[in-house]
KEKE-540952 format. One line per 8 residues: number of its first residue (from 0); their letters; for each residue z negated, y negated, x of N, C-alpha, C. Coordinates in Angstrom, 1 decimal. Layout:
NUM	A	Z,Y,X,Z,Y,X,Z,Y,X ~ ...
% end
This chain:
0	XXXXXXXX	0.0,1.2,0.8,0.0,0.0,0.0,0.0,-1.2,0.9 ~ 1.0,-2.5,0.6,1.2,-3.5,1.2,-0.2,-4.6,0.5 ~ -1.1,-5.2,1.6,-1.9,-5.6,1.3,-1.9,-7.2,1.6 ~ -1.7,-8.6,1.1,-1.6,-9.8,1.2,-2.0,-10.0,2.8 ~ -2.0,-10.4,3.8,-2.7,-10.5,5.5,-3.8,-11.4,5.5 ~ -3.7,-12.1,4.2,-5.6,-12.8,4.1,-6.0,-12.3,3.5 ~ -6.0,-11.1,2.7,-7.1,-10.5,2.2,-8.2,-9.3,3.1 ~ -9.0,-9.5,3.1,-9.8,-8.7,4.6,-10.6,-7.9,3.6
8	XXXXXXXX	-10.6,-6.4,4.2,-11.4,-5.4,3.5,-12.7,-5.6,2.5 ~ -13.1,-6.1,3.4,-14.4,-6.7,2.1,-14.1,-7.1,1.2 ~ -13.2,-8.3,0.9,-12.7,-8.5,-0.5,-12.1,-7.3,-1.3 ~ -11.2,-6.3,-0.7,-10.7,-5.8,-1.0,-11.4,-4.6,-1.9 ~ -12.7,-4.3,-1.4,-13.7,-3.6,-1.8,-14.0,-4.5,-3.1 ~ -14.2,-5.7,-3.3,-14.5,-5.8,-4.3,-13.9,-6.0,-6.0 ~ -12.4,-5.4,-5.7,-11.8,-4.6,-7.1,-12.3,-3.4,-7.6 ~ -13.3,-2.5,-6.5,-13.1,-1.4,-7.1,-15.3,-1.7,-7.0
16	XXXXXXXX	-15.8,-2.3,-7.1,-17.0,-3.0,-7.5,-17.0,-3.5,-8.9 ~ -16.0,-4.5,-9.3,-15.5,-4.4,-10.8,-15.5,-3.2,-11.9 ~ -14.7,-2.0,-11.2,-14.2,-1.1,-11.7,-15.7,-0.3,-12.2 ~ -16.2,-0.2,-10.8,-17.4,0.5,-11.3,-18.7,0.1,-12.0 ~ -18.7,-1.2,-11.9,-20.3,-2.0,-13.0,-19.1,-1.9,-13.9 ~ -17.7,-2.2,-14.8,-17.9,-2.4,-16.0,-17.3,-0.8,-16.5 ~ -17.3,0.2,-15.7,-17.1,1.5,-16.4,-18.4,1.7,-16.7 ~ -19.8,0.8,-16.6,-21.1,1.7,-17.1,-21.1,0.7,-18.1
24	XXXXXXXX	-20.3,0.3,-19.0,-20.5,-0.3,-20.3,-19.2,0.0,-21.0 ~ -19.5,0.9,-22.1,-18.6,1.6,-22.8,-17.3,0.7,-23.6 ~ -16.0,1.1,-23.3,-15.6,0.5,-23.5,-14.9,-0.1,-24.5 ~ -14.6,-1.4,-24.7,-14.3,-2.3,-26.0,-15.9,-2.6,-25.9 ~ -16.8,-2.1,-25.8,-18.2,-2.6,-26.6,-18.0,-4.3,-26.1 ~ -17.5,-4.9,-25.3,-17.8,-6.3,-25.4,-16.2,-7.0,-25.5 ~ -15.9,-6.8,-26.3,-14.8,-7.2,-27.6,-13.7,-7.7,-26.5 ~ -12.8,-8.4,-27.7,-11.3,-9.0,-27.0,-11.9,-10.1,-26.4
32	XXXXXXXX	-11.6,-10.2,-24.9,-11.7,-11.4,-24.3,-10.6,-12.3,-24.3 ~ -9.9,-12.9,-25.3,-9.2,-13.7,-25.4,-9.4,-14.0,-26.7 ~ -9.4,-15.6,-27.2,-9.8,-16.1,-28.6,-8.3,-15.8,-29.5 ~ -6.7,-15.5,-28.9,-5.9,-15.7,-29.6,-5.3,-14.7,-28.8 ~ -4.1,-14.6,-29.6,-2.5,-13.6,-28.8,-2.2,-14.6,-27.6 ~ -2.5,-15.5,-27.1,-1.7,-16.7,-26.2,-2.3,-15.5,-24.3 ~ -1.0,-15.5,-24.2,-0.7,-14.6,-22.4,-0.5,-15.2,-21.3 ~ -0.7,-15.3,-20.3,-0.2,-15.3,-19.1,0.9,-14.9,-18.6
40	XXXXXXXX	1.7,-15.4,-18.4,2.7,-14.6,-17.4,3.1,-14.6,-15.8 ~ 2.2,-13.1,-15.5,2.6,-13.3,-13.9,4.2,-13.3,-13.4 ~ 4.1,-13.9,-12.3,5.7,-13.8,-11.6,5.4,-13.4,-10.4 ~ 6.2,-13.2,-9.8,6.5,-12.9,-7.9,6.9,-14.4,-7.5 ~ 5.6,-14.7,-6.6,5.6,-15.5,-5.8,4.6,-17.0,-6.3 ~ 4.1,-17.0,-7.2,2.9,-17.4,-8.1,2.0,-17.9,-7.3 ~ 1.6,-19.4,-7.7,0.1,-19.6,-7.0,-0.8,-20.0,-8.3 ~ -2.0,-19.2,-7.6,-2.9,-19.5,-8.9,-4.1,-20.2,-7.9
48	XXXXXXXX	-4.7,-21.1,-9.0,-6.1,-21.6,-8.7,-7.2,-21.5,-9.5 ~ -7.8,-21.4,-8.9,-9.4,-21.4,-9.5,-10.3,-22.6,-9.2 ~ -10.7,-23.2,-10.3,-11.9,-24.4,-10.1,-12.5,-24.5,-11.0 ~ -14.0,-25.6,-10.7,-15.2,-25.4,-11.5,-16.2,-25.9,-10.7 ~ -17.5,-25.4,-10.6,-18.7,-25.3,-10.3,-19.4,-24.1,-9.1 ~ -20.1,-24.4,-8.7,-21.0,-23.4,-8.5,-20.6,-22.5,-8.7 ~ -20.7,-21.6,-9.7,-20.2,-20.7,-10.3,-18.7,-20.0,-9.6 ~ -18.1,-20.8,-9.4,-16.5,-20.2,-9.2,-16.4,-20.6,-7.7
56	XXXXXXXX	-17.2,-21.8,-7.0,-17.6,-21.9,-5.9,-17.9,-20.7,-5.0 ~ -19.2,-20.6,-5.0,-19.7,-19.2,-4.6,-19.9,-19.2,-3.2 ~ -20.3,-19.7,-2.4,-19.9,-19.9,-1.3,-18.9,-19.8,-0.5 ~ -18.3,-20.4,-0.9,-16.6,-20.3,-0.1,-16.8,-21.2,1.5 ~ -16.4,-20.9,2.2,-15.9,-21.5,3.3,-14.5,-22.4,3.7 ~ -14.2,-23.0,4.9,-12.9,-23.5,4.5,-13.0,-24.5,3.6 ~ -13.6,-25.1,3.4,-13.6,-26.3,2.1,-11.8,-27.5,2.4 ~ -12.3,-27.9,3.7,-11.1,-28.3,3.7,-9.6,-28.5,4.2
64	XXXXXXXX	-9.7,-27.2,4.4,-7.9,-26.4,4.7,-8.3,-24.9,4.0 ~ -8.7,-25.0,2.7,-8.5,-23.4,2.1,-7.1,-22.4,2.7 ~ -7.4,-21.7,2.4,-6.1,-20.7,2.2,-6.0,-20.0,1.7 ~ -5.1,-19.0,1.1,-5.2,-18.6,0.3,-5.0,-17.0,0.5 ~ -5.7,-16.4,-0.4,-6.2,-15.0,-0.3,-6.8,-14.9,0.6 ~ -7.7,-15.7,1.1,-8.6,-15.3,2.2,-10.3,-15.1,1.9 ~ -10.9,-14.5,2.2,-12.3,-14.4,2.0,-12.9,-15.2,1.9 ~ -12.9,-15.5,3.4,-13.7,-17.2,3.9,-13.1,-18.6,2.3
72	XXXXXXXX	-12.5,-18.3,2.4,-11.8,-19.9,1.4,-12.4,-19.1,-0.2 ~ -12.5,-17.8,-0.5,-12.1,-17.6,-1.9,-13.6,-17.3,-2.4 ~ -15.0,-17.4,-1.3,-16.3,-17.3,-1.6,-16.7,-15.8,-2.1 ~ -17.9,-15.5,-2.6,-18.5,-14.1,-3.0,-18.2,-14.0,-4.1 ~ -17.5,-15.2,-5.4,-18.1,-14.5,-7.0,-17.0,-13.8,-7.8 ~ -16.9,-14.1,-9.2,-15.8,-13.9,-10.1,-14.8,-14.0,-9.2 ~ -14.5,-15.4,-9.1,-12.9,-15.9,-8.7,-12.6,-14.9,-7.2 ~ -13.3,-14.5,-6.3,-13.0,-13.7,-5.0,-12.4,-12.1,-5.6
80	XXXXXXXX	-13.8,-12.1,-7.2,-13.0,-10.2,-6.9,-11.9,-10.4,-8.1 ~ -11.8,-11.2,-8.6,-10.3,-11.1,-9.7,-9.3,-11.3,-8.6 ~ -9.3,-12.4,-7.6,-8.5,-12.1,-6.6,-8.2,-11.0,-6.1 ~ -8.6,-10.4,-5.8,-8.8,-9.5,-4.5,-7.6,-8.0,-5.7 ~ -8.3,-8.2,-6.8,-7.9,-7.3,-7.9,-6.5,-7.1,-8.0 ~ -6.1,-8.2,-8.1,-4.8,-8.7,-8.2,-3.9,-8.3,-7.0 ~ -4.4,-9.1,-6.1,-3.6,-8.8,-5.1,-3.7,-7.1,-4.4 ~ -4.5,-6.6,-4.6,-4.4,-5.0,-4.1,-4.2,-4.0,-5.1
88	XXXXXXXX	-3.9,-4.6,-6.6,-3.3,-4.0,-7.8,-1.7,-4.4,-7.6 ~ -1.5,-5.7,-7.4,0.1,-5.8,-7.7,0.6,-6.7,-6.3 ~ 0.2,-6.0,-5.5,0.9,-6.4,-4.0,2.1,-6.9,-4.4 ~ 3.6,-6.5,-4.9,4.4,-6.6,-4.7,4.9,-8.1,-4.8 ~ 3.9,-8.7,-6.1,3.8,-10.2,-6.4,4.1,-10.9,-5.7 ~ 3.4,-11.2,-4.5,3.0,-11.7,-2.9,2.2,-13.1,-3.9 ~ 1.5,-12.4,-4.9,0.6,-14.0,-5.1,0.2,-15.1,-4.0 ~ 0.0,-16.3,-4.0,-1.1,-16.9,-3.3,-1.8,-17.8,-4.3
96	XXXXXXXX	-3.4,-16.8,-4.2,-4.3,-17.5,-4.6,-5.7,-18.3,-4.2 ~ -5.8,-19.4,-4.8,-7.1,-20.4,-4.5,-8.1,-20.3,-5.1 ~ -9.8,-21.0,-4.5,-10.6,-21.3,-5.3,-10.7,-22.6,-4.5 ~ -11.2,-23.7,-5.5,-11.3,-25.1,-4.9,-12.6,-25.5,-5.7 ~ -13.4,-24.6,-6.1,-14.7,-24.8,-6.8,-15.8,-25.6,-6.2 ~ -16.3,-26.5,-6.7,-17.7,-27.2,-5.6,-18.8,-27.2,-6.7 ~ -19.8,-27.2,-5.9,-21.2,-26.6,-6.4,-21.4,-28.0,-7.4 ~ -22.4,-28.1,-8.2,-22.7,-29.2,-8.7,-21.6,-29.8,-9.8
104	XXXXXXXX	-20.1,-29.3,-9.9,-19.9,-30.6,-10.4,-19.5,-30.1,-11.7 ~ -19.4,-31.5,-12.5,-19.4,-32.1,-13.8,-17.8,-32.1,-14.2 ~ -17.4,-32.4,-15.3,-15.8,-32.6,-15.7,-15.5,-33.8,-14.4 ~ -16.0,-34.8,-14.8,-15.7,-36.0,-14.4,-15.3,-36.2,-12.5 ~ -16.7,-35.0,-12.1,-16.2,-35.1,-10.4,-15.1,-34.2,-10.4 ~ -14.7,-33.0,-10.9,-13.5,-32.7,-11.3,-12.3,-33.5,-11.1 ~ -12.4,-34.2,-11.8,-11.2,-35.6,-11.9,-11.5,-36.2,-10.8 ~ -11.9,-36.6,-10.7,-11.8,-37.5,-8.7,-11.2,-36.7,-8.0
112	XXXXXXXX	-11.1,-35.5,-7.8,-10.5,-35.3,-6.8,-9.6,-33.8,-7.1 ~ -9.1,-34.3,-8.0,-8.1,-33.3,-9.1,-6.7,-33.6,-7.7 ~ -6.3,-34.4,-7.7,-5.0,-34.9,-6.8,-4.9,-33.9,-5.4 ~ -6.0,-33.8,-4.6,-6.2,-32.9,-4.1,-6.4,-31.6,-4.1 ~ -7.3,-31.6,-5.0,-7.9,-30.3,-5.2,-6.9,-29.6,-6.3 ~ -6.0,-30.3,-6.9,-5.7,-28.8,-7.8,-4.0,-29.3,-7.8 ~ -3.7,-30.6,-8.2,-2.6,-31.1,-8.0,-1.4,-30.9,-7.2 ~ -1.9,-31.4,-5.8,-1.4,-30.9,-4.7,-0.8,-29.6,-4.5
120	XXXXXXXX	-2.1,-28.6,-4.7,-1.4,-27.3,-5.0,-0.1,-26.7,-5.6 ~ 0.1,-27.6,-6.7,1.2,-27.0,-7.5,0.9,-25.3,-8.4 ~ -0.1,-25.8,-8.4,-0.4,-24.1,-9.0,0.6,-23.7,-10.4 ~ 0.7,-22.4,-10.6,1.8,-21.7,-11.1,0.8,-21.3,-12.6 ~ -0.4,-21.1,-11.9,-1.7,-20.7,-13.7,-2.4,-21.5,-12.7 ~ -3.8,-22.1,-13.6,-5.2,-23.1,-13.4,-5.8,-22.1,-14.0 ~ -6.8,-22.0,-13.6,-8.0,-21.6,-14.2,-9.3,-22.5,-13.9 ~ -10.1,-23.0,-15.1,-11.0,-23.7,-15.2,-12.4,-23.2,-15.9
128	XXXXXXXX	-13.1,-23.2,-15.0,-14.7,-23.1,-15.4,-15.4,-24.1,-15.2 ~ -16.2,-25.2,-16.5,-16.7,-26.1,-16.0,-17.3,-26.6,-17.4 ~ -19.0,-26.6,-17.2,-19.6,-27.8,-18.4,-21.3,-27.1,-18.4 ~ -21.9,-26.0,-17.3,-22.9,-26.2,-17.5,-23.3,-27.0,-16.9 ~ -23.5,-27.8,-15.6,-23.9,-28.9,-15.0,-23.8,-30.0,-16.1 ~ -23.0,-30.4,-16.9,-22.7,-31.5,-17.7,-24.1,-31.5,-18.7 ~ -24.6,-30.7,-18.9,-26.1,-30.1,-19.7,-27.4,-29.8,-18.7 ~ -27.1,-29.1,-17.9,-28.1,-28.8,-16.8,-28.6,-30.4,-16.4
136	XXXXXXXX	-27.6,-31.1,-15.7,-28.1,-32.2,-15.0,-28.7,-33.5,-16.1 ~ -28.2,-33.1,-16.9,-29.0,-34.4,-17.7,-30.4,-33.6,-18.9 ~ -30.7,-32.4,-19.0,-32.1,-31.8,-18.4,-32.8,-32.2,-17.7 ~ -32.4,-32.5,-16.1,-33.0,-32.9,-14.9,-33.5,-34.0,-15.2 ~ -32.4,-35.1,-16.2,-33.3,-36.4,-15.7,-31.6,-37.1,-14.6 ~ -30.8,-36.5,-14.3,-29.8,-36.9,-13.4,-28.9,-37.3,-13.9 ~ -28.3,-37.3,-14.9,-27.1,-37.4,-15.5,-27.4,-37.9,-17.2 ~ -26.2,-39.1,-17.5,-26.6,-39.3,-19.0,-26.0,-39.0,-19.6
144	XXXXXXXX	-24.8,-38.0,-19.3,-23.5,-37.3,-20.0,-23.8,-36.8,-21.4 ~ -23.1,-37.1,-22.3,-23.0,-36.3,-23.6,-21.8,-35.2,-23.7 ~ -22.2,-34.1,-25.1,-20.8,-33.5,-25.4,-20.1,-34.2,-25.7 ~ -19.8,-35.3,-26.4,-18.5,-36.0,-26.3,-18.2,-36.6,-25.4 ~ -18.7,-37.0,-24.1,-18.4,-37.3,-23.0,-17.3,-35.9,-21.9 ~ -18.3,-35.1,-22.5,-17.6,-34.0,-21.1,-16.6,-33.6,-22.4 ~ -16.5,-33.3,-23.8,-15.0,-33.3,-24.4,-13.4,-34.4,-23.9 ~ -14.2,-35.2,-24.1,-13.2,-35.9,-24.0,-12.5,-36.5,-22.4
152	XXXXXXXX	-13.8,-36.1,-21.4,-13.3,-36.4,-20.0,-12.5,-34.7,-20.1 ~ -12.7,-33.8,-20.6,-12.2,-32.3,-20.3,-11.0,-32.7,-20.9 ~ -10.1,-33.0,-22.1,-9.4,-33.6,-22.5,-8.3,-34.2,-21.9 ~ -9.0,-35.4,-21.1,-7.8,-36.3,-20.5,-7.8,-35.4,-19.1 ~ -8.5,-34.4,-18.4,-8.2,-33.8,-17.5,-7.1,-32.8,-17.7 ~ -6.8,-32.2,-18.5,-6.0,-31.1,-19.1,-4.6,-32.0,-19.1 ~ -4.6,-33.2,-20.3,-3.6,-33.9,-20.1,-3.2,-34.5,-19.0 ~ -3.8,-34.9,-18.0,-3.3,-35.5,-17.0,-2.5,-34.3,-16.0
160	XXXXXXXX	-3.2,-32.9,-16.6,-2.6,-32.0,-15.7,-1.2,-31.5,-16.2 ~ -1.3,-31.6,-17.3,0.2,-31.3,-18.2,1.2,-32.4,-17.9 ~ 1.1,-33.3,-17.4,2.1,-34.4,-17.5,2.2,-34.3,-15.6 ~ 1.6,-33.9,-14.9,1.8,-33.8,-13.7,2.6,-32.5,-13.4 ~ 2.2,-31.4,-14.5,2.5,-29.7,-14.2,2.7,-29.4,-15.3 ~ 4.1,-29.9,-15.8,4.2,-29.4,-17.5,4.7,-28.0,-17.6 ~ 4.8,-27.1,-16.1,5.0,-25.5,-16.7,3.7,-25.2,-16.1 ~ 2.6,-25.4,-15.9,1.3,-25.0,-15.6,0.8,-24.2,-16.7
168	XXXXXXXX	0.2,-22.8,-16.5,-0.5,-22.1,-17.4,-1.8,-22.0,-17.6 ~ -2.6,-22.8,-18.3,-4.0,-22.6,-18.5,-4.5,-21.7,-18.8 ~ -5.7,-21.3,-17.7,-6.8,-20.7,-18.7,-8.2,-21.5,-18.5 ~ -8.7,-21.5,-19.8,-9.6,-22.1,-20.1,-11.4,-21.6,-20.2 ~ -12.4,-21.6,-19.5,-13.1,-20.2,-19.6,-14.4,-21.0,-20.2 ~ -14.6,-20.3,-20.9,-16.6,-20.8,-22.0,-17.4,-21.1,-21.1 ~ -17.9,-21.8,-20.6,-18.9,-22.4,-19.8,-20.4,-21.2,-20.9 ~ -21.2,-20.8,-19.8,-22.3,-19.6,-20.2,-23.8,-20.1,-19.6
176	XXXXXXXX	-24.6,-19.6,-20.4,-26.0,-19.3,-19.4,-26.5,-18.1,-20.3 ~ -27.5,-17.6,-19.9,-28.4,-16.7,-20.2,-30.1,-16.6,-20.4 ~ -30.7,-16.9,-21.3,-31.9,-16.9,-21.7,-33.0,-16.2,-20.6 ~ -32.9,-17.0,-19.2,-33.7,-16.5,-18.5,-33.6,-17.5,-17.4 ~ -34.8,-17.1,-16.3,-34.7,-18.6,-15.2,-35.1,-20.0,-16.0 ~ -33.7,-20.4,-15.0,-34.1,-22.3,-15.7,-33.8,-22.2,-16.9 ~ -33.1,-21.1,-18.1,-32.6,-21.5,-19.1,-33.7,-21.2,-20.1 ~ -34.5,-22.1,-20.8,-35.2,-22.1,-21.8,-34.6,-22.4,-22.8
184	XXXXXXXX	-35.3,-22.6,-23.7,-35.0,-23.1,-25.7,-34.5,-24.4,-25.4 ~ -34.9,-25.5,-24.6,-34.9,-26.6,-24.7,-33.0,-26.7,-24.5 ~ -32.4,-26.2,-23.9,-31.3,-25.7,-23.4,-30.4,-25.9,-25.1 ~ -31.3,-25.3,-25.8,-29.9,-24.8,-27.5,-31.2,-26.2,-28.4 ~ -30.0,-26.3,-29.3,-28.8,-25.7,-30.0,-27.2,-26.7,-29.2 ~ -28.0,-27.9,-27.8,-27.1,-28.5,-28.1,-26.0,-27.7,-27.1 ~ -26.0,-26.9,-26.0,-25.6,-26.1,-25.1,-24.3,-25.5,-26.0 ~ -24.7,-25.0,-27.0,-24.1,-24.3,-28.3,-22.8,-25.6,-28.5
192	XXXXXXXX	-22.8,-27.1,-28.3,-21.8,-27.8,-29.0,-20.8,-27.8,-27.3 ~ -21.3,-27.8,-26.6,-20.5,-27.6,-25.2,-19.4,-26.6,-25.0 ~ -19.8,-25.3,-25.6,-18.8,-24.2,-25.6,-18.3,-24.8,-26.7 ~ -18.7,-25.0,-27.8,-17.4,-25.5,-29.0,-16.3,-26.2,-28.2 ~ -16.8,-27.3,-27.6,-15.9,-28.4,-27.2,-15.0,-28.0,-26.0 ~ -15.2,-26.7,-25.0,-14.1,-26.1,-24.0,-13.2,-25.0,-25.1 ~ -13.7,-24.2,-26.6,-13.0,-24.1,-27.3,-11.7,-25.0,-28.1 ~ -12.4,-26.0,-27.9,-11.5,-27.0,-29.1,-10.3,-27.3,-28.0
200	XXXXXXXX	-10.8,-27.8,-26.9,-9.6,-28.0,-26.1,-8.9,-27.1,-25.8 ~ -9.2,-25.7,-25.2,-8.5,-24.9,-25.1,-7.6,-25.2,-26.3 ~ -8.0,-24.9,-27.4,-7.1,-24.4,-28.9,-6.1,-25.4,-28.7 ~ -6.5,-26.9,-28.6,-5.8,-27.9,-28.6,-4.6,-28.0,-27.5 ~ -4.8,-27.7,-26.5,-3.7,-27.1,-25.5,-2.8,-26.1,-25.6 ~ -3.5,-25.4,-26.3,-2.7,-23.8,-26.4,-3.0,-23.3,-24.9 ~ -4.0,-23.3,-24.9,-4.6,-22.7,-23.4,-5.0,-21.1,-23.8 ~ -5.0,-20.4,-22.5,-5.9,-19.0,-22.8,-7.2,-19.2,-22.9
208	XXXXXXXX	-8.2,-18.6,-23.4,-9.9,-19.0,-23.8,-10.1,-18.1,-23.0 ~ -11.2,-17.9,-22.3,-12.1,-16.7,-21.9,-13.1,-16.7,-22.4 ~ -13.8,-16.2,-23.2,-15.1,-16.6,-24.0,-16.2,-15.6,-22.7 ~ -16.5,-16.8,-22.0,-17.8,-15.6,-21.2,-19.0,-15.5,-21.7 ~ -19.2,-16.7,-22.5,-20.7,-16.8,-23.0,-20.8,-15.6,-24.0 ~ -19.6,-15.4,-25.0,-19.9,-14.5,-25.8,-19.8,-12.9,-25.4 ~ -19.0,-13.1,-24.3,-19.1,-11.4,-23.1,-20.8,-11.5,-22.9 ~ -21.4,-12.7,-22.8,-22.7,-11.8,-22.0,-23.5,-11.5,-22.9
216	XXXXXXXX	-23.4,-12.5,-24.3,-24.5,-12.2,-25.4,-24.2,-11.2,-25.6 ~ -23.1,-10.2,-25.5,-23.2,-8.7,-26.2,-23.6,-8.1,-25.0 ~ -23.0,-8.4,-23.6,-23.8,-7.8,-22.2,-25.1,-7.2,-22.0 ~ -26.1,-7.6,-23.0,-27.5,-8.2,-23.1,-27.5,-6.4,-24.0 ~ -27.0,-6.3,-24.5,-27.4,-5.5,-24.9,-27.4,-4.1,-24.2 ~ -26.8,-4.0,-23.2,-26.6,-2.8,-22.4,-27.6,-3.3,-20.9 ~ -28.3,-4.4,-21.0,-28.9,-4.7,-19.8,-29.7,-6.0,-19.6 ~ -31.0,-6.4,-19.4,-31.4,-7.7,-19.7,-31.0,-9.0,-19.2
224	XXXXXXXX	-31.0,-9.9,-19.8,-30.5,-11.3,-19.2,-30.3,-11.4,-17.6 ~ -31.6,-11.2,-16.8,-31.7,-11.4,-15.4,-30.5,-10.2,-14.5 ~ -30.3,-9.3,-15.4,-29.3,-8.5,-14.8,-28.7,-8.9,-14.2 ~ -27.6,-10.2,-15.2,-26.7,-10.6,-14.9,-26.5,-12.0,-14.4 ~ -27.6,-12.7,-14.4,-27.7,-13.9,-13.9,-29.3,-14.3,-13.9 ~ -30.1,-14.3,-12.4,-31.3,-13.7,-12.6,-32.3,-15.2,-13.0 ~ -30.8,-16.5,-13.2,-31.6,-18.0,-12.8,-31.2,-18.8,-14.4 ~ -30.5,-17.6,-14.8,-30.0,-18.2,-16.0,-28.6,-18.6,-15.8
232	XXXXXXXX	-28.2,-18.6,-14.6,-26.8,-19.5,-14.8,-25.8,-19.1,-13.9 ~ -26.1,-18.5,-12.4,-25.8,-18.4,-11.5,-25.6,-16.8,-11.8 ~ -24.3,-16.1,-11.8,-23.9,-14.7,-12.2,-24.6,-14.1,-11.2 ~ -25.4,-12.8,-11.4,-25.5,-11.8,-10.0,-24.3,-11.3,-9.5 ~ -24.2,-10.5,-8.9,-22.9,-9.6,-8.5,-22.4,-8.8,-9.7 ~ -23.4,-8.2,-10.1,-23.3,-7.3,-11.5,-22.3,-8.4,-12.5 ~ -22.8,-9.9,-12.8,-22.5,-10.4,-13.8,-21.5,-10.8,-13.3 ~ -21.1,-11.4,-11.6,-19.0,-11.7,-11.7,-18.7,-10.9,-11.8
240	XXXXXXXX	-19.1,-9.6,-11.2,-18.0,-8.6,-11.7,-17.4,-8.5,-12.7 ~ -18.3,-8.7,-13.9,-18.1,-8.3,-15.7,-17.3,-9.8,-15.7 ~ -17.5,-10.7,-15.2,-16.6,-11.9,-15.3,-14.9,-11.5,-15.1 ~ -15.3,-11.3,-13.5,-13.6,-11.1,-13.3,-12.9,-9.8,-14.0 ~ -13.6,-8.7,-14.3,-12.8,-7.9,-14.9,-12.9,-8.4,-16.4 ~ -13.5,-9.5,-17.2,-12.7,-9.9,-18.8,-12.0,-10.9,-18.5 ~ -11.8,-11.5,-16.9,-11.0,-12.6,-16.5,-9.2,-12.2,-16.7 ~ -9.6,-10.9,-15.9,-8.3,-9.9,-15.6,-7.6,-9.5,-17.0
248	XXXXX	-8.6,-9.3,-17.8,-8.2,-8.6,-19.4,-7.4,-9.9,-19.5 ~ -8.0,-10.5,-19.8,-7.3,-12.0,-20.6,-6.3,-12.3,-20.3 ~ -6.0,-12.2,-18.8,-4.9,-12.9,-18.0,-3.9,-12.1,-18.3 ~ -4.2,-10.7,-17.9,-2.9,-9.4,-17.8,-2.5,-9.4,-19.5 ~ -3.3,-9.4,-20.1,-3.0,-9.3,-21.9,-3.4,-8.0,-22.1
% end
């Protein structure tokens, strides 16, 4: 098997890490990960990106000359083993894929440095995870953001990306936490209007949805909150894995 020359064994190990945490949860039990019939379609020779948070971050290295399919640039989480999946499932593609995720941020630092960070690229599909910081940080006391603030900054980010990359393929992913760690009560019901609003856009775009939040509330039942994210927010290995393989579902159709 022809293997991408930045993808280094370790990543490569981690398609078949996927394979095995979501074969110990029977399958279908956590439903269609896509909100609609709306598909991806791969091609040969495709660049995909990944961006977000923390989350999609992951410790990546390389911050500023990424590369692509590489370990160092593509971090530990979701976005490293969906890669990795892809590319040692359908070599033939010769994908090149990115993560450009930075810890902490919000819709809005998103947009600052979109030109760079995602633009530039010319990516062929986007993939976007982003909106528990936008909640989290003004919790803290740090941020005075509302859901209609991060709707409608998520909004004009999407369209600014369509009018730059009008054959760009969205996917759109539910921003999640888990009833454990930092995530208390204080967290809902308004947390609950946050996923509506990465819903609404999605719909509004005709983007693909990934609903993660509603992957983990059935997750929960084959295994407790901290399983899968022991801080409430931050996936364990257990939990990207279950990420990138309903990432995979959604994308492949």
């Amino acid at each position: 098997m022809h293997i991408s020359p930045g993808i280094s064994r370790r990543a490569m190990l981690a398609g078949s890490i996927i394979t095995g945490i979501s074969s110990s949860i029977p399958k279908n039990a956590l439903g269609n990960p896509t909100s609609s019939s709306r598909k991806v379609n791969l091609r040969s020779g495709m660049t995909v990106l990944f961006q977000g948070d923390s989350i999609t971050d992951a410790g990546r290295q390389n911050r500023q000359k990424p590369k692509p399919n590489d370990q160092n640039s593509m971090g530990n989480g979701y976005a490293c083993m969906a890669a990795s999946s892809l590319l040692t499932q359908k070599p033939d593609l010769q994908l090149s894929i990115y993560n450009r995720g930075i810890s902490g941020n919000k819709v809005h630092q998103l947009d600052a440095r979109w030109q760079s960070d995602c633009l530039d690229h010319k990516p062929d599909i986007l993939s976007i995870l982003i909106g528990v910081n936008d909640i989290w940080h003004g919790l803290k006391g740090k941020y005075d953001g509302t859901v209609q603030r991060y709707e409608n900054d998520y909004r004009g980010l999407i369209s600014r990306t369509r009018k730059a990359l009008p054959n760009v393929q969205l996917v759109i992913c539910e921003p999640f936490v888990l009833r454990c760690g930092a995530v208390t009560e204080k967290w809902f019901p308004e947390f609950e209007r946050y996923r509506a609003s990465a819903r609404k856009v999605a719909d509004e775009q005709g983007s693909l949805f990934v609903p993660f939040h509603e992957m983990f509330e059935q997750a929960i039942q084959f295994a407790p909150p901290h399983h899968w994210a022991k801080d409430g927010v931050h996936p364990t290995p257990y939990g990207a894995a279950l990420m990138a393989d309903h990432w995979l579902q959604a994308v492949r159709g």
